[in-house]
N, C-alpha and C positions, 0 to 999 in steps of 0.2 A: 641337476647340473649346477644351480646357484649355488649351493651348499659344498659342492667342491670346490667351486672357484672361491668360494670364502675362506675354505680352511687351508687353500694353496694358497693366496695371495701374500699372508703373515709369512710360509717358510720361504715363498719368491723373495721380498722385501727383503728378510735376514741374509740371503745368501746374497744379491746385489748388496747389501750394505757389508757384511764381511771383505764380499769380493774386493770392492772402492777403498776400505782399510789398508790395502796392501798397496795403493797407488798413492798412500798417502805417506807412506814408508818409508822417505826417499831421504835421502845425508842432508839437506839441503831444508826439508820443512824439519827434520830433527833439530837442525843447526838455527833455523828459527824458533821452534818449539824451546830450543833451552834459552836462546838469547830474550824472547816474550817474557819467560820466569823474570827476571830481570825488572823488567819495566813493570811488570805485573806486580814483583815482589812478596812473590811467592815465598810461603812460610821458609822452605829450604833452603833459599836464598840468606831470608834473614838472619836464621840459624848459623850462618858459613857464617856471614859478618859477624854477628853478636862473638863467634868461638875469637873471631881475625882479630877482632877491638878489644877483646879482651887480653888478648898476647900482649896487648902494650904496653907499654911501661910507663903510664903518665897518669895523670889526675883525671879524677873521675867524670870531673867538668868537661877537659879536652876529648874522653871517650867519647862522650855522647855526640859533642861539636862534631866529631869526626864520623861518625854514625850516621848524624844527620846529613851531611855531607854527602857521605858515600851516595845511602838512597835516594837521593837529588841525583845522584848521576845514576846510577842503575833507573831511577822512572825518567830521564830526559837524553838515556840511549837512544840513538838510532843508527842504524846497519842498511849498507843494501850487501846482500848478494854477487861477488863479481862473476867465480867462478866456483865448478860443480865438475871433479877428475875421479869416474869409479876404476877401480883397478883391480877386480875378483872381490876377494873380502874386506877390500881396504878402502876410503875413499877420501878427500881432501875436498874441502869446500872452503874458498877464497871468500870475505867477508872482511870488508870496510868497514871500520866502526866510529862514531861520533862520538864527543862526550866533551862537559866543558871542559876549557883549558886551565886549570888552577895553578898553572906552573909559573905563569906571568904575573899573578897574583904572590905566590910566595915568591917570589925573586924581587919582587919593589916592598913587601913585607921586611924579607932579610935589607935590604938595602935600605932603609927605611931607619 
């Protein structure tokens, strides 16, 4: 009898933890899962930016400045959640985002 419950216990385990996979599924932890990349700085992420900073048309100097930049805001994200709308195959998840304001910074810059 021990000898079965041992070899049942590994397939019980995998099919509870499959099962819980699908409960983790939801528009809502995906829409955290991509916004986490972010802060996390996730290789894929850096990739986008490295392809984004490179499009630009400026000195080598201002790329990086602006690089270094971005990932200060991409790791000093934060989001909550408002709202979560499924509609069949399609779903809308409402998300508030934080991030600093460098817009008051370049506007006493330009005036400056």
């Amino acid at each position: 009898m021990k000898k079965k419950f041992i070899l049942f216990f590994p397939f019980l385990f995998l099919f509870v933890l499959t099962g819980c996979d699908d409960m983790m599924n939801t528009p809502t932890k995906r829409v955290e899962e991509h916004l986490s990349k972010y802060q996390m700085m996730d290789k894929d992420v850096l990739k986008d930016l490295d392809r984004v900073v490179e499009k630009e048309d400026a000195s080598d100097k201002y790329k990086k400045e602006y690089k270094a930049l971005m990932e200060k805001q991409y790791q000093n994200l934060s989001y909550k959640i408002k709202d979560e709308e499924n509609n069949g195959d399609t779903a809308e998840v409402e998300v508030e985002i934080e991030v600093f304001d460098y817009r008051s910074a370049l506007d006493d810059a330009e005036e400056y």
